[in-house]
N, C-alpha and C positions, 0 to 999 in steps of 0.2 A: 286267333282272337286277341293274344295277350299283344302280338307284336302289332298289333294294328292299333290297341290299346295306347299301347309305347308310343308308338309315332302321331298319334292324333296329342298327344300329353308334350312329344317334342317341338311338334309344329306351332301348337298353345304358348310356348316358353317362348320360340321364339320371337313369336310375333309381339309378344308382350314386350319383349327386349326391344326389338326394333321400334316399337311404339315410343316405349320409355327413354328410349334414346333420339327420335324426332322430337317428344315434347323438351326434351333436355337441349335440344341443339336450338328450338325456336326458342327458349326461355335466353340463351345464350343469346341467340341473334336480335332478343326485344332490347330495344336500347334504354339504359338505366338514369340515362340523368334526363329531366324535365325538358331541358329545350330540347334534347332530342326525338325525345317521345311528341313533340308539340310538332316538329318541323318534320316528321315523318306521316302524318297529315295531308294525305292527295291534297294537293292545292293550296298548301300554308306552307308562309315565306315569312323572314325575319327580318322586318326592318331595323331595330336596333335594340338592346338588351340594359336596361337601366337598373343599375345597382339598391338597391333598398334594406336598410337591417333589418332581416327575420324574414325577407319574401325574396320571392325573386321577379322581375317586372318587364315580361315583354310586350314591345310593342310589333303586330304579326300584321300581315295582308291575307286575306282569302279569300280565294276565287269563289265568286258566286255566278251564278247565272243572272242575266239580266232580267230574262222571263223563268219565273220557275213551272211557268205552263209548257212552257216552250223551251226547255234548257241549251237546246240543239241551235239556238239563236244568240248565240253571243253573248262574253261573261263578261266580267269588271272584277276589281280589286278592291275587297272591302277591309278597311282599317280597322282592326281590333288590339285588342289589349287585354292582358293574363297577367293581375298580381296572383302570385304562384306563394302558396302557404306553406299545403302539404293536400298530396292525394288524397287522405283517407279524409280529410276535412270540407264540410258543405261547399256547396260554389254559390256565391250568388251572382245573376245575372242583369248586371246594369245598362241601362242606356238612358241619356239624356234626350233623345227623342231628335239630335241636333247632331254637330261633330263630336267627336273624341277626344278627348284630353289624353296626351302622352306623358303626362307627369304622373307618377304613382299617387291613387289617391283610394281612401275605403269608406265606402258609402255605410250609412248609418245600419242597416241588414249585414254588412259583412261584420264590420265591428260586433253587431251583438251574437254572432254565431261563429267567429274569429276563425272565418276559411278563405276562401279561394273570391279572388272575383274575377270576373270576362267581365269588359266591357265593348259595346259594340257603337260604333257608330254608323247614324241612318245612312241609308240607300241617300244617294243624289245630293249629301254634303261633300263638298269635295274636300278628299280628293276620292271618296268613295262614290264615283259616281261614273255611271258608263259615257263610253266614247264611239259612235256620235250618241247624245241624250234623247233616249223616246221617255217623253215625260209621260206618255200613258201606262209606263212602268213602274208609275212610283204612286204606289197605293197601299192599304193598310198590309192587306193580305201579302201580297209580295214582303214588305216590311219585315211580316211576322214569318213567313219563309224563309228569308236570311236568318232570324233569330235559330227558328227549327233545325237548319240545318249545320248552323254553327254548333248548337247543342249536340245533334247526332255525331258531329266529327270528334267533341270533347269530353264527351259520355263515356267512352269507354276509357281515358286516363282518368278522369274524374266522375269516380262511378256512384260516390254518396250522394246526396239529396240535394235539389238544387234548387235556389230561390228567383224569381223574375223580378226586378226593382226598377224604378224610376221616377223623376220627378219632374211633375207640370206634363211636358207634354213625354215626358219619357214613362212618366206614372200610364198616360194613357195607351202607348205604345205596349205596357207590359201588360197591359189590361184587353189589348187587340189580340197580342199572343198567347193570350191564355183560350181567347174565343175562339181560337183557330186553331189551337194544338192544346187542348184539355190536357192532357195526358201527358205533356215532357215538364213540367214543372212540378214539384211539390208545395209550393204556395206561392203568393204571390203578395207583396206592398208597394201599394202605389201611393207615391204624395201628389198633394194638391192636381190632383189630376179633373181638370172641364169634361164634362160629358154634354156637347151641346145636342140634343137629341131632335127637336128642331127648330132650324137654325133662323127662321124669320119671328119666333117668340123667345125675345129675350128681357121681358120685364121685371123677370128677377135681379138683371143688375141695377135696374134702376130703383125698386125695392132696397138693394144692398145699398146704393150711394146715399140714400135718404137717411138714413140707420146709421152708419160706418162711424164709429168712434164717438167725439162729441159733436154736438151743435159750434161750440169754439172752433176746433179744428176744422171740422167742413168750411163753415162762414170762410175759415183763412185761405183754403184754397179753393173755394167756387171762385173769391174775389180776385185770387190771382190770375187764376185761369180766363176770366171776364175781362181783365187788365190785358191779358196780354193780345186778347182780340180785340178791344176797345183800340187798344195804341197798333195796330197792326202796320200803318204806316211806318212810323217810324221804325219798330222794331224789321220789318224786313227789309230796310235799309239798311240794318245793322247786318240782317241774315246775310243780304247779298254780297257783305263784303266780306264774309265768314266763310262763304261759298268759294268768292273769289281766290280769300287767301289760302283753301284749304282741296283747293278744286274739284270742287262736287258740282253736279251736277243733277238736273231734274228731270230725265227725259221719262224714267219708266210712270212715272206718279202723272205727269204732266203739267210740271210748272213749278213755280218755288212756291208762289202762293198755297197751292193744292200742299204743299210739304208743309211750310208754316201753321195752316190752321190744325193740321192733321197732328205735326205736333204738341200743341197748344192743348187741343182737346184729349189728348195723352195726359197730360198732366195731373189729375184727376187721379185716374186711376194708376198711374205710375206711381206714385206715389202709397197709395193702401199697396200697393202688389210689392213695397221691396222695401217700405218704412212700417214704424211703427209709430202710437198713437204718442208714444212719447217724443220723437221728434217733430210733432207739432213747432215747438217755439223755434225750429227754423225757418218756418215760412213767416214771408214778411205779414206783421200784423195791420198795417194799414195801408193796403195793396194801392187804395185810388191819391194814395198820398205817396207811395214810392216811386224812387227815379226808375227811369228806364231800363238803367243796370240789373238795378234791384229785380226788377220781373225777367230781365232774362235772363240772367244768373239759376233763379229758381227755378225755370222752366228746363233752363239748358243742365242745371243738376239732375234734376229728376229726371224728363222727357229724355231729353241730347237731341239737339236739332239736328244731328247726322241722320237720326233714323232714317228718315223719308229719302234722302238721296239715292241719285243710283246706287253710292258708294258702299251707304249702307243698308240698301233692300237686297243687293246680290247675294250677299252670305247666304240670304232666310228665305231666297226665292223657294226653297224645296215646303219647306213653310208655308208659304201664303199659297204656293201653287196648292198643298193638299187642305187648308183651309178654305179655299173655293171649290174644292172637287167633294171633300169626303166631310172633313170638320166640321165643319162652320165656322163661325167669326160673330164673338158678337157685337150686337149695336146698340147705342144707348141716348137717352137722350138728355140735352141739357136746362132745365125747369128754370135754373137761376142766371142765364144770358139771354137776354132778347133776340128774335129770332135776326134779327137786322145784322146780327154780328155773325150772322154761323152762316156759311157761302155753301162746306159741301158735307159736313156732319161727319158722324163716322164712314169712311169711304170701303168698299168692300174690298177681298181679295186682289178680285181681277186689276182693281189699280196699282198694285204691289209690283204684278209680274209683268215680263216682259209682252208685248201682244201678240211675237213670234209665236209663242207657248200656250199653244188651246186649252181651255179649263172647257170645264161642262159638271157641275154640280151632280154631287147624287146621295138624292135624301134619303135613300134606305140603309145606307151605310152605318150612320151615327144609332140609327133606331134599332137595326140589329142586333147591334153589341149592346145596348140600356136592356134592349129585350130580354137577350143573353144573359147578362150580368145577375138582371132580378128572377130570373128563371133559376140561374144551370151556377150561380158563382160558390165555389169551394175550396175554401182553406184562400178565401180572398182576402186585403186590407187595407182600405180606405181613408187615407190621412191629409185630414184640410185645416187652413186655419183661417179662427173667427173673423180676421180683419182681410181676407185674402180676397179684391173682387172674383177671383175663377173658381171660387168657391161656389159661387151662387147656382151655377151648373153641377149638379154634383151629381157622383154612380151614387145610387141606392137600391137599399136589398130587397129584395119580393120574397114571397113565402117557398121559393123554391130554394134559396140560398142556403146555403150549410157551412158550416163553421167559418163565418165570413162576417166582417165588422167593418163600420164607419166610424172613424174619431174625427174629432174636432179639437184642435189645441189653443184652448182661451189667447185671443188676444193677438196671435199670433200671425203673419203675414204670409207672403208664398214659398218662404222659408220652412213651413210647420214640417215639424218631426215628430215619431214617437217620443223623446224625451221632451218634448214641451207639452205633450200630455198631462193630464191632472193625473197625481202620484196613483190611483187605483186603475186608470185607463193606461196607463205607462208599463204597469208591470203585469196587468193583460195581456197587450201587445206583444209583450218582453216573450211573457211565457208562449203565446203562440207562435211567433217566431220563432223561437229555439226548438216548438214540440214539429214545427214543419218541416224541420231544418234535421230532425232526427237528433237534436243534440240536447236533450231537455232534459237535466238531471231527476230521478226520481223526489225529489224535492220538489222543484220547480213544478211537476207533473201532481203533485197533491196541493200543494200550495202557491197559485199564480203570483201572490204577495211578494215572494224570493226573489223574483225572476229579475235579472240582472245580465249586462254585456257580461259575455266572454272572454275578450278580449279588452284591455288596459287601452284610457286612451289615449292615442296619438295626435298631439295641434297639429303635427305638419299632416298626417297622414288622411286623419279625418277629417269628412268637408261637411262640418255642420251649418256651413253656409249656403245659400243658393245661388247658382249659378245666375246673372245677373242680364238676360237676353234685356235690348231693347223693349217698351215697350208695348202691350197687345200681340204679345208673343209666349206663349204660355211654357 
């Protein structure tokens, strides 16, 4: 009994040895520096490694599938980006709802929780876009798939608390991912994010134009905008030799005309979406009395009559394509131009994209996720500003929501941020972000009032600017 004792006690030692000495040899074999850990990642590849003080800033490819219904159908190469902190510190996870920027940059969430950021750019911006393109792959769900899955390969190097961020349409994109994967984010901030829920009632933007700023300022730009259709002759004389020398062309819109009015009626609202109320006195104040210049100067600062061209709808066809499928688009109308001057009003998706490229609308899509949102949204946060038209659409909270808030920052345009918050809405924000983020000093966690960035800021680093799409491109 004693020697059988013995040997079940040697057998026990052993095996513990050779245990201890597998975990020792796989702790040996884990690779110890960051880009190793990242490019040991099934399907993540390094395109190039940008130096930054205090991070480290790759820019990576990862294979996704094209259908994640169907994986077994063929994958792509999706462009992403890791400013790289440090492990044990939050990640937050951005996307502009559009391409990727390869320049190191830290979104207003990273800054106040001073960790990690992925940034992901959409399915079907190229060069993240499959080869040959089934555009009936590029939908919210799919979208938010790539996000899920890019999370699941980075989870386990960055295993603290992770946040979902973006702005305009990337605000909505984190907003898509949260409805489809609850459970991989620990909170979420979205700015100025449209929630067009449905997409043929859109009189709230026409509400908003009525309103927006002063009676002085609108007067200045209804007049311009009325100017510039009034003189439509002449000015696309001008167009056409802008075209000429710049060689654009009109085939996807159908026509320069169809472009010209389209950007004209931009004008408007381009303007509240990337100005503020104080650059009012750069619009010309006596529109029917300015030269021709004059009106298209203004129109071409604000609008940019490239928009419309083939040249410049290609970039954002992934865009307009899922704003005729899934979005919507809104439309608005204009009270102060006679109808005599408006030929084709706000023009829908379908004239953005190519006609190769079948669209087919579907209204339950936007309705789902508002549904969602005012149901089931948790540890959500909703940041618009007062002068933003894609404010006028906006997510709002139902009695199902839990710890989840909408702000509004006076005054402010499609640039609105937590810091342009009113100082008691700011350090709200401040403090929820950080208690989401796991990083909330017991301070901050008794008293929201403290609640303050983490991290020192950086001009070059931080982008408290907006990205500046053409626009009616959110």
């Amino acid at each position: 009994m004693r020697k059988a004792l013995r040997w079940l006690l040697a057998l026990m030692v052993l095996i513990g040895t050779v245990g201890t000495a597998g975990t020792a040899t796989a702790a040996q074999q884990e690779p110890s520096d960051i880009k190793d850990r990242l490019l040991a990642i099934p399907g993540m590849s390094l395109i190039e490694e940008k130096p930054y003080t205090g991070y480290r800033f790759f820019v990576l490819n990862y294979t996704q599938p094209t259908d994640h219904r169907h994986p077994d159908q063929g994958t792509f190469q999706q462009r992403i980006t890791v400013l790289h902190k440090d492990v044990s510190r939050p990640t937050v996870f951005y996307t502009g709802g559009y391409s990727v920027s390869t320049t190191p940059s830290r979104r207003e969430p990273t800054q106040i929780v001073d960790g990690n950021q992925v940034s992901m750019e959409y399915r079907f911006f190229t060069p993240s876009r499959p080869a040959p393109a089934d555009w009936s792959k590029l939908d919210i769900w799919q979208a938010a798939s790539d996000q899920h899955r890019i999370y699941e390969a980075l989870k386990p190097i960055y295993g603290a608390n992770w946040l979902a961020t973006g702005g305009s349409k990337g605000g909505m994109t984190a907003t898509y991912y949260k409805r489809f994967y609850p459970r991989d984010m620990d909170g979420v901030v979205a700015y100025v994010a449209p929630n067009d829920v449905v997409d043929k009632e859109d009189s709230a933007y026409d509400r908003f134009f009525a309103q927006v700023g002063t009676k002085e300022c609108r007067d200045r730009l209804n007049a311009v905008q009325r100017e510039g259709l009034v003189r439509r002759k002449p000015l696309e004389k001008k167009y056409q030799a802008y075209a000429a020398d710049n060689g654009y062309t009109f085939d996807t819109i159908g026509g320069l005309d169809r472009a010209y009015e389209a950007t004209v009626l931009d004008y408007v609202w381009g303007f509240w979406q990337y100005s503020l109320l104080s650059d009012c006195g750069t619009i010309p104040a006596d529109a029917k009395h300015a030269t021709d210049d004059a009106i298209w100067n203004s129109i071409e600062t604000i609008s940019g009559f490239s928009a419309y061209t083939d040249q410049g709808l290609e970039p954002y066809t992934p865009y307009y394509y899922q704003a005729g499928t899934q979005l919507g688009a809104p439309t608005i109308h204009f009270p102060t131009i006679e109808k005599k001057y408006i030929r084709y009003g706000y023009q829908p998706p379908r004239n953005y994209v190519p006609r190769a490229i079948p669209m087919k609308f579907q209204p339950s899509a936007m309705r789902d996720v508002d549904t969602w949102v005012r149901q089931h949204a948790d540890q959500m946060m909703f940041v618009y500003g007062q002068n933003d038209p894609w404010g006028s659409e906006r997510f709002r909270l139902g009695a199902g929501a839990h710890d989840s808030y909408v702000f509004t920052a006076p005054g402010m345009n499609h640039g609105a941020n937590v810091a342009g918050l009113v100082s008691e809405e700011k350090s709200l924000a401040t403090a929820r972000i950080l208690d989401w983020a796991g990083v909330a000093s017991p301070a901050v966690t008794s008293n929201p009032s403290v609640a303050k960035p983490l991290a020192t800021y950086d001009a070059k680093l931080d982008r408290r600017d907006m990205t500046r799409e053409p626009t009616l491109r959110p």
